[in-house]
C-alpha positions as CSV (number, residue, x, y, z in Angstrom):
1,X,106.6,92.8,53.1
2,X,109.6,94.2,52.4
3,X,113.4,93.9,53.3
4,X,116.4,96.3,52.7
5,X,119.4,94.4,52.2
6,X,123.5,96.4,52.9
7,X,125.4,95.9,49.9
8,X,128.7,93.8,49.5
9,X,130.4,90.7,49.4
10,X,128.9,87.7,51.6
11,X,131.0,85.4,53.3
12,X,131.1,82.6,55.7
13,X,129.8,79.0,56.6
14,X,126.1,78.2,55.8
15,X,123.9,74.8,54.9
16,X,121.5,73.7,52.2
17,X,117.6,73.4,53.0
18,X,116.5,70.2,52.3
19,X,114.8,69.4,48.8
20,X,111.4,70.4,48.4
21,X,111.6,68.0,44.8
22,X,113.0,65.1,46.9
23,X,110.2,65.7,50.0
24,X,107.2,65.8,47.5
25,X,108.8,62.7,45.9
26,X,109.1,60.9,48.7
27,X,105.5,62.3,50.5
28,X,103.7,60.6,47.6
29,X,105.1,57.4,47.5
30,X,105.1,57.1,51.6
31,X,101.0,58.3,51.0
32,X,100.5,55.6,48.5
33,X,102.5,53.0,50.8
34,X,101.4,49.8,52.4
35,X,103.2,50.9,55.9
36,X,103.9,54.1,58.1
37,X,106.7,56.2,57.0
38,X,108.2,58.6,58.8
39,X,110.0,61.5,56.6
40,X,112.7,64.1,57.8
41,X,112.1,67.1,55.7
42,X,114.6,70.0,57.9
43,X,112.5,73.1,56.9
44,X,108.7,72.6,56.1
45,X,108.5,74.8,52.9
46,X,105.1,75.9,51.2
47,X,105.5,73.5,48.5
48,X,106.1,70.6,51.0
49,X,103.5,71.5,53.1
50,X,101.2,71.5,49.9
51,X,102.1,68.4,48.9
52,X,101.5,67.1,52.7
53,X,98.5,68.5,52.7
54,X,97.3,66.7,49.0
55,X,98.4,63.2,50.6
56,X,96.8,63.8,53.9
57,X,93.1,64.6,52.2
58,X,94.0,62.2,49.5
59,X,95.3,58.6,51.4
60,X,97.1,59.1,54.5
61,X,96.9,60.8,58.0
62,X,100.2,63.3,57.7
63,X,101.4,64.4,61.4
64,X,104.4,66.7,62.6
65,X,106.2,64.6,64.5
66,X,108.4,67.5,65.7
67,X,109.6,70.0,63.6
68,X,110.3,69.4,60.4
69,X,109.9,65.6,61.1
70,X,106.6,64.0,59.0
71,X,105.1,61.0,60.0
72,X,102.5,59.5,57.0
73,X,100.6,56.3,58.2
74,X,99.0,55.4,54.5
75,X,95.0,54.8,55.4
76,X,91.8,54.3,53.3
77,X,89.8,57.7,52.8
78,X,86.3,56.6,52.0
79,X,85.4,58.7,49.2
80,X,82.6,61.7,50.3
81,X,81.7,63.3,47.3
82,X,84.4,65.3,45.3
83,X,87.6,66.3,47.7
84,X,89.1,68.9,47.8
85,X,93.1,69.5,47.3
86,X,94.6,72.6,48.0
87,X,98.1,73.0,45.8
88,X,98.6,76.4,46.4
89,X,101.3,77.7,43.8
90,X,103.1,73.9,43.7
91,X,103.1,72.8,40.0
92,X,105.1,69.9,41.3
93,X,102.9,68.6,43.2
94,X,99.5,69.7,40.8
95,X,100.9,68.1,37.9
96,X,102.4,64.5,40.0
97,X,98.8,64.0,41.8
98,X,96.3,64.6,39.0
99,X,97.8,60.8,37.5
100,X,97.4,59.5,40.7
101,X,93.7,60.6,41.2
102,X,92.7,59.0,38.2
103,X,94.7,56.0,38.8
104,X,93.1,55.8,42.7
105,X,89.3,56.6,40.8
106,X,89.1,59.8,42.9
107,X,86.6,62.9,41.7
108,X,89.0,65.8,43.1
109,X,89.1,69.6,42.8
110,X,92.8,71.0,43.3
111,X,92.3,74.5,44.4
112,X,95.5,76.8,43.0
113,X,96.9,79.9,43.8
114,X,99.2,82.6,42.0
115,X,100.2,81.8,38.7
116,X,99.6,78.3,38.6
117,X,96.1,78.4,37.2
118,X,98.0,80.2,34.2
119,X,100.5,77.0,33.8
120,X,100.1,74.9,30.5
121,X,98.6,71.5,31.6
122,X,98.2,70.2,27.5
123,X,99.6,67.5,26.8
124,X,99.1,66.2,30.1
125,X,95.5,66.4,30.1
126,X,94.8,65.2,26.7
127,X,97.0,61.8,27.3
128,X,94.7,61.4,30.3
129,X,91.6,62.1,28.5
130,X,92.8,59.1,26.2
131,X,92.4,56.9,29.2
132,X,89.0,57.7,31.1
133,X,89.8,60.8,32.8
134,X,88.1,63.9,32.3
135,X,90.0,66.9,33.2
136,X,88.0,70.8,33.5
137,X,89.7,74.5,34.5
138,X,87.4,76.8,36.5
139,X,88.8,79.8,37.7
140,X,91.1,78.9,39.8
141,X,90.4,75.9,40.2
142,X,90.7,72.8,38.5
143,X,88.2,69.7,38.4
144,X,88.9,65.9,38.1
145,X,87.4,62.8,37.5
146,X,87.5,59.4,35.8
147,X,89.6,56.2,36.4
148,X,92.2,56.2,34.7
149,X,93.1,53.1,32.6
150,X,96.2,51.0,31.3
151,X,98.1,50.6,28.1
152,X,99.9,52.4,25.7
153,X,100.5,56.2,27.1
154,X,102.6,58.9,24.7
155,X,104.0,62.1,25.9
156,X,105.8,65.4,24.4
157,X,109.5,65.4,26.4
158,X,110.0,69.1,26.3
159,X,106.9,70.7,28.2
160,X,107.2,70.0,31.5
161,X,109.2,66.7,33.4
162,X,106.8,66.5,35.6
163,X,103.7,65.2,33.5
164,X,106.1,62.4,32.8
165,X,106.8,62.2,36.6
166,X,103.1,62.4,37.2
167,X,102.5,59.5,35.0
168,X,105.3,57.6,36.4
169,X,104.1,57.5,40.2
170,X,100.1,56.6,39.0
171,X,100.6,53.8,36.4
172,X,102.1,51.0,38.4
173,X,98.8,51.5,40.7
174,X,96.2,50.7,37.5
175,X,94.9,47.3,37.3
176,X,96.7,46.5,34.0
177,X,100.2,47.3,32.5
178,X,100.8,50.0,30.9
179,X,103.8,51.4,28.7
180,X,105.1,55.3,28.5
181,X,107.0,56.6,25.6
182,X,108.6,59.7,25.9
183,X,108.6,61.4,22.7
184,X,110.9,64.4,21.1
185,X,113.8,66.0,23.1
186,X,113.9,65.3,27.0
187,X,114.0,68.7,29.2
188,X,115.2,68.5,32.5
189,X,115.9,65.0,32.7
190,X,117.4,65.0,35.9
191,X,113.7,65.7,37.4
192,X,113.0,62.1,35.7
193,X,115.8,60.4,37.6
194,X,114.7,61.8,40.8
195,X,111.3,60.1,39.8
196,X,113.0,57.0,39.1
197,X,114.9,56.7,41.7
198,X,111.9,57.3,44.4
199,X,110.4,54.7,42.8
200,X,112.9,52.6,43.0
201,X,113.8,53.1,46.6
202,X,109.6,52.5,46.9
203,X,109.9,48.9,45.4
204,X,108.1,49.4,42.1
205,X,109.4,47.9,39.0
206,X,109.6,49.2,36.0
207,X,111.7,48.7,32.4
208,X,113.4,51.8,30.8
209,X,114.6,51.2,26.6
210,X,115.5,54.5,25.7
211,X,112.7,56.8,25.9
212,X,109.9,53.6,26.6
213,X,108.8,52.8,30.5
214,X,107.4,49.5,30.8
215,X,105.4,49.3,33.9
216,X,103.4,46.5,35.4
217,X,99.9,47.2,37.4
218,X,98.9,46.3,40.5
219,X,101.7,47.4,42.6
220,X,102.3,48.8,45.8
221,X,104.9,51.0,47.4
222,X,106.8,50.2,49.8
223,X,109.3,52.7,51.5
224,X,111.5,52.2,53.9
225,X,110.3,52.9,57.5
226,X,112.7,56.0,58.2
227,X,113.8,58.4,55.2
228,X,116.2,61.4,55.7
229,X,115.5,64.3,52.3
230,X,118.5,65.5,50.8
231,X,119.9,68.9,51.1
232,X,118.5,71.0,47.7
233,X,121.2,72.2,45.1
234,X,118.3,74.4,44.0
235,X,118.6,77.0,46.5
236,X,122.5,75.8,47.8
237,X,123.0,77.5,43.9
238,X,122.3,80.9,45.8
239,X,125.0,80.8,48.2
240,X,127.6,79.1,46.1
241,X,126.8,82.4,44.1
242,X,127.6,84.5,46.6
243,X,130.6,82.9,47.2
244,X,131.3,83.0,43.4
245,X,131.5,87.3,43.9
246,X,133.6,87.1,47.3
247,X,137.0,87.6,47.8
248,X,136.5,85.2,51.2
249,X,134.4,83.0,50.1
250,X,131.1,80.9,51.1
251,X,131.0,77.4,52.2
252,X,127.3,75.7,52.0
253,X,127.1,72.4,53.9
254,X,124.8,69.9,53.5
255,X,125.0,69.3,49.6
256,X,124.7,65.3,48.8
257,X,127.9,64.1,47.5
258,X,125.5,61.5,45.0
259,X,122.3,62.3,43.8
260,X,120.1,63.1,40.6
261,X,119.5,66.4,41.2
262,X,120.3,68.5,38.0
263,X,120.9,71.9,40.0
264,X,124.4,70.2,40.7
265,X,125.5,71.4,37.2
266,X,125.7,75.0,39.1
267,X,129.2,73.7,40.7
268,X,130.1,73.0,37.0
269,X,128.6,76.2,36.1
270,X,130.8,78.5,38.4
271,X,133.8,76.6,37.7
272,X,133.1,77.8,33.7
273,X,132.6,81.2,34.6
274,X,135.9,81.2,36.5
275,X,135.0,81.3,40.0
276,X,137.4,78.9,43.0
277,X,135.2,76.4,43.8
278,X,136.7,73.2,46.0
279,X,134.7,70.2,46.9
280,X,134.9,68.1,50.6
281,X,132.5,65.8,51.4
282,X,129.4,67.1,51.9
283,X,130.7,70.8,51.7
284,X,131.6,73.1,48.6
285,X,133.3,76.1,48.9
286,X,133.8,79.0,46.3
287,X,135.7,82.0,46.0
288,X,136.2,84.6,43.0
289,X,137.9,83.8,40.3
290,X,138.3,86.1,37.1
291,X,134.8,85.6,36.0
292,X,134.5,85.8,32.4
293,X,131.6,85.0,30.2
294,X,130.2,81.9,29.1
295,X,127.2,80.2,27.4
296,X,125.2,78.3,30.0
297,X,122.5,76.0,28.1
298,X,119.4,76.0,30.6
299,X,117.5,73.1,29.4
300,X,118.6,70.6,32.2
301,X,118.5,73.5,34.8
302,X,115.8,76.2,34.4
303,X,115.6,76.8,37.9
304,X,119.2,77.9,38.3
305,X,118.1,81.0,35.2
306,X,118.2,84.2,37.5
307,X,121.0,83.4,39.9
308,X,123.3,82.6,36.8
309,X,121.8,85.8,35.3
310,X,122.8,87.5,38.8
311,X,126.9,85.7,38.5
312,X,126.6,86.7,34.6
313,X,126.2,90.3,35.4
314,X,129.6,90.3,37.4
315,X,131.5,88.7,34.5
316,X,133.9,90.4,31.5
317,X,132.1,90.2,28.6
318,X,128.4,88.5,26.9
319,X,127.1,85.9,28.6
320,X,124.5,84.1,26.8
321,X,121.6,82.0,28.6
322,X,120.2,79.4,25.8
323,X,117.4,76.9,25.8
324,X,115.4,78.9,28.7
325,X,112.0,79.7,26.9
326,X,110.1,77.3,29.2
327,X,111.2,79.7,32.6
328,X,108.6,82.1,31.2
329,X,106.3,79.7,32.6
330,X,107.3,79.4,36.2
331,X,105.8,81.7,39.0
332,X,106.8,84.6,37.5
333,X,107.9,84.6,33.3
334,X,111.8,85.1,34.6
335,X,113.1,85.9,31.4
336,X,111.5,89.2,31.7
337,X,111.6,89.1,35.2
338,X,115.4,88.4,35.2
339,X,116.3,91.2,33.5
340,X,113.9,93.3,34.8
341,X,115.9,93.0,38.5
342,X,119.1,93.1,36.8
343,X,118.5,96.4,34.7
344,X,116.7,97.8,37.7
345,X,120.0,97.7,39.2
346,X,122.3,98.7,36.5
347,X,122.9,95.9,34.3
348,X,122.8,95.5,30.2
349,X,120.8,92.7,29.3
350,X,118.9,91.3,26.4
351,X,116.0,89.6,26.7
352,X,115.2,87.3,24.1
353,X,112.2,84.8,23.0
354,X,114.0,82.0,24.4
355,X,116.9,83.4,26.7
356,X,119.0,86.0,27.6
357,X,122.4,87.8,26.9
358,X,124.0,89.4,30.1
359,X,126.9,92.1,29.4
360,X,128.7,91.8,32.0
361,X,131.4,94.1,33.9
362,X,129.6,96.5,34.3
363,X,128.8,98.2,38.1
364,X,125.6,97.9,39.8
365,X,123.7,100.2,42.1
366,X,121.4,100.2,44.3
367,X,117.9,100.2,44.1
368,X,114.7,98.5,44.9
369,X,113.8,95.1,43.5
370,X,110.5,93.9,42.7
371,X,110.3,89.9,43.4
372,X,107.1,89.5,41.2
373,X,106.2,87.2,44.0
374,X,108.8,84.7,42.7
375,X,111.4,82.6,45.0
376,X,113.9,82.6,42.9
377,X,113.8,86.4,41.6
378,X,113.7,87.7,45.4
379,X,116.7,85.2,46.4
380,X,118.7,86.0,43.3
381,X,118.5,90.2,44.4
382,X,120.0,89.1,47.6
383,X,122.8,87.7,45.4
384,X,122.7,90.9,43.1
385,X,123.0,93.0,46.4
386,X,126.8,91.7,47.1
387,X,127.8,93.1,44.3
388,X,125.8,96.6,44.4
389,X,127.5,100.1,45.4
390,X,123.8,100.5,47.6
391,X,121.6,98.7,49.2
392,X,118.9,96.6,47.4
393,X,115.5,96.3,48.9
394,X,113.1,93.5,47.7
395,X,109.9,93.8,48.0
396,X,107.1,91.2,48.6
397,X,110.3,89.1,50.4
398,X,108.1,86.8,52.3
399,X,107.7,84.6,48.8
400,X,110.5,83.1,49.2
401,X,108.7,80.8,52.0
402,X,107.2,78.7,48.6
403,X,111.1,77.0,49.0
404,X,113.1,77.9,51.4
405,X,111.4,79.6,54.5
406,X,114.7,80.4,56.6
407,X,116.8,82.1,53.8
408,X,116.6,85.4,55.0
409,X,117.8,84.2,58.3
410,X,120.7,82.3,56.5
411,X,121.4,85.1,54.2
412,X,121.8,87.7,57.6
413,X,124.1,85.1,59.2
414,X,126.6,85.5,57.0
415,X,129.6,88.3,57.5
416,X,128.4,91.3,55.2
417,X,131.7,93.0,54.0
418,X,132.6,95.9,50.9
């Protein structure tokens, strides 16, 4: 499907989604639980509803208590065989369950769809391997079995956060203890804190020395009855964008004033390019500034790549996105894809093994974007379009439903102006 966006500056009063991270966070530990937990998720994304859908085959019964309102009542599921888990295109929640099979001594198949049969899964499966699991791609699908065992686990840091995540929700369910060292540079370490603090909030214990988790066995989670997920900086980072190119200015609601999210670096982010941004509460507005150039270092905040890209564009001068190799694995390789949309429309840009260099000032036209079936490129063209001379049409729009099902309708609520 496609959609034909008017060019020009956004403006207005809009809210954050709620986190599709925190939900699947939270989903898992409620699943693995000892009581009922009921979970208010706002809009059911497809990467929640994944996630939902893993738990509910894996050790719960998952209900919609009214929209956008989960109720998971933790329950034995008598093994039948191998089961069957259906991931879609959720990394997230691929990578945090495969631990947890092992560590529950289930034979699974995760069924995947898009690119994420293409996404590394080494080192992930060869740590696993080391401790009784046994871990086979076919097609599309990937194959599991093996309990997985205690003791001394070792991991790269700069792959992907959420093996570590992974192995940080399945170890305090093994038998024995077990200890995780993290080894080499951390990547998006905010992603581990979320982790951490899920678990905390679930009742497990664990040490942390520098980059060594101690974690004792035979625990159980135990979430609170009633848990509310946080609105997502994530995709909040496209609107504060479009505030970031009006003369008006956007206000997005609904952003936690305290939380672990790395995507909140985007505020910090805007405020280095230039851009008016102000702070109240639970709200942040922003307004155009002189937006010059800057270096933005995307290790902690690879999601945040295109719309940057998108704010770069708009800026006097070279803007130069480092540390960003690892977005080539996402849903789409958005260092190509990035500059693909913003060349389409206009833009100079650079595309380089392991970033980008945006030169900026320059005027955009119209055009028609591809979105490579990729959330984050379709929602950063709607950002591109406010500052186009034509409209922008994107097409295969409907992917942005993997995050953030009701942006379009968000993005048309707000006043459209040249």
């Amino acid at each position: 499907m496609n959609i034909t966006l008017k060019n020009g500056q956004r403006s207005g009063v809009t809210s954050a989604p709620s986190s599709k991270s925190h939900a699947q966070r939270l989903l898992i530990c409620a699943g693995l639980g000892a009581s009922g937990v009921t979970l208010d998720c706002g809009d059911i994304s497809k990467d929640i509803a994944a996630a939902a859908s893993c738990v509910q085959t894996l050790c719960a019964d998952v209900t919609e208590l009214h929209e956008g309102v989960l109720r998971v009542e933790p329950c034995a599921k008598p093994s039948k065989g191998v089961k069957t888990l259906h991931c879609g295109e959720s990394g997230s929640t691929l990578r945090f369950l495969i631990p947890v099979c092992g560590a529950l001594g289930e034979s699974v198949v995760f069924k995947m769809e898009g690119r994420l049969s293409e996404r590394p899964l080494s080192p992930l499966d060869e740590v696993l391997h080391e401790h009784g699991m046994t871990l086979e791609r076919i097609g599309t699908e990937l194959h599991c079995s093996g309990k997985l065992t205690g003791g001394e686990f070792e991991i790269a840091g700069n792959v992907s956060s959420q093996f570590i995540s992974g192995l940080l929700f399945a170890l305090p369910l093994l038998d024995t203890d077990s200890a995780l060292t993290v080894t080499g540079k951390l990547e998006s370490s905010a992603y581990i804190a979320m982790t951490e603090n899920a678990l905390r909030q679930s009742g497990i214990e664990f040490a942390k020395n520098g980059n060594v988790y101690t974690i004792p066995g035979n625990q159980r989670y135990r979430l609170n009855e009633a848990c509310t997920v946080e609105g997502d900086l994530s995709n909040a980072a496209f609107f504060l964008c479009m505030g970031a190119l009006s003369d008006v200015g956007v206000t997005v609601k609904n952003i936690p004033e305290h939380t672990s999210q790395g995507d909140k670096k985007i505020i910090d982010i805007l405020c280095l390019f230039g851009a008016d941004v102000t702070v109240s509460g639970d709200s942040v507005t922003v307004k155009k500034g002189r937006l010059t150039a800057c270096t933005v270092d995307a290790s902690e905040i690879p999601d945040l790549v295109p719309v940057v890209s998108v704010v770069a564009a708009a800026a006097e001068g070279d803007t130069h996105i480092i540390n960003a190799a690892r977005v080539r694995l996402k849903e789409s390789d958005r260092l190509m894809t990035t500059a693909t949309l913003l060349c389409s429309l206009g833009a100079s840009v650079e595309e380089l093994p392991d970033g980008l260099i945006v030169h900026g000032g320059r005027p955009l036209h119209g055009g028609t974007i591809d979105s490579f079936n990729d959330h984050r490129i379709a929602m950063s063209a709607a950002v591109a379009a406010c500052i186009c001379t034509g409209p922008v049409t994107v097409t295969g729009c409907e992917c942005v439903n993997k995050s953030f099902p009701r942006f379009w309708e968000k993005f048309n609520g707000l006043e459209c102006g040249q």
